[in-house]
N, C-alpha and C positions, 0 to 999 in steps of 0.2 A: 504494500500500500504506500500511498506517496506519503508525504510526513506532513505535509496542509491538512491532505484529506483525515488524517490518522487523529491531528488537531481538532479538530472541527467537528468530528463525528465520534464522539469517544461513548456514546451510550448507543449507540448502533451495533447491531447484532454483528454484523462482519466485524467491527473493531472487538467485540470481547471474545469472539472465536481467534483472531490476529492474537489476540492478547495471552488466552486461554495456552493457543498452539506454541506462544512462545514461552510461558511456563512450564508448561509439558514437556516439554525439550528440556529444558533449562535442567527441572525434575530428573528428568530419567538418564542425564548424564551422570548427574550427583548420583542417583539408583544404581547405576551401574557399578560406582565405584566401593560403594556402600550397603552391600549387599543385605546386609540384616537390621538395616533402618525403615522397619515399621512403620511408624507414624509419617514419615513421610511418603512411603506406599499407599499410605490411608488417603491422604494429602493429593495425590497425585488421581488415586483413583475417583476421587469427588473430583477434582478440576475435568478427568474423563467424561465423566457423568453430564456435569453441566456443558461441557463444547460438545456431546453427544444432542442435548436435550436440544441447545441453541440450533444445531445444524441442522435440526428434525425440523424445527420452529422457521427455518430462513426454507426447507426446500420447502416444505409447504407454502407459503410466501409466497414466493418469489424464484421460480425452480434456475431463472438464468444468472443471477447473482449465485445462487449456491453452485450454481456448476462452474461458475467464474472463480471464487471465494477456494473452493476444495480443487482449484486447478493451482491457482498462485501458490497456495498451504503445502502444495504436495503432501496432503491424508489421508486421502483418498484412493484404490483403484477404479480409472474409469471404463 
């Protein structure tokens, strides 16, 4: 996403999945290294949950924004 747009639009469902996807990342590097840290398995699987619920919420929507969205993200197979 461009960084105006990212500004501008910060309670938009594409920005908290942007936001979500780069937590999740962030997450399961530290997971990786970190193999018996729990709570943050907990942690990561609710942030799961909710860019699941969101992305359910945007293809019903708006199906060309979600196929846009989960193309940039690369989380998707299409």
């Amino acid at each position: 996403m461009v960084k105006e747009e990212k500004e501008e639009n910060r309670g938009s469902v594409e920005f908290q999945v942007f936001s979500f996807t780069n937590k999740i990342r962030r997450l399961a590097s530290h997971l990786e290294l970190h193999k018996k840290d729990f709570s943050l398995e907990r942690g990561l699987r609710r942030l799961l949950g909710k860019r699941r619920l969101l992305l359910a919420y945007l293809a019903k929507k708006n199906r060309v924004h979600y196929k846009k969205l989960i193309g940039q993200l690369n989380i998707r197979l299409q």
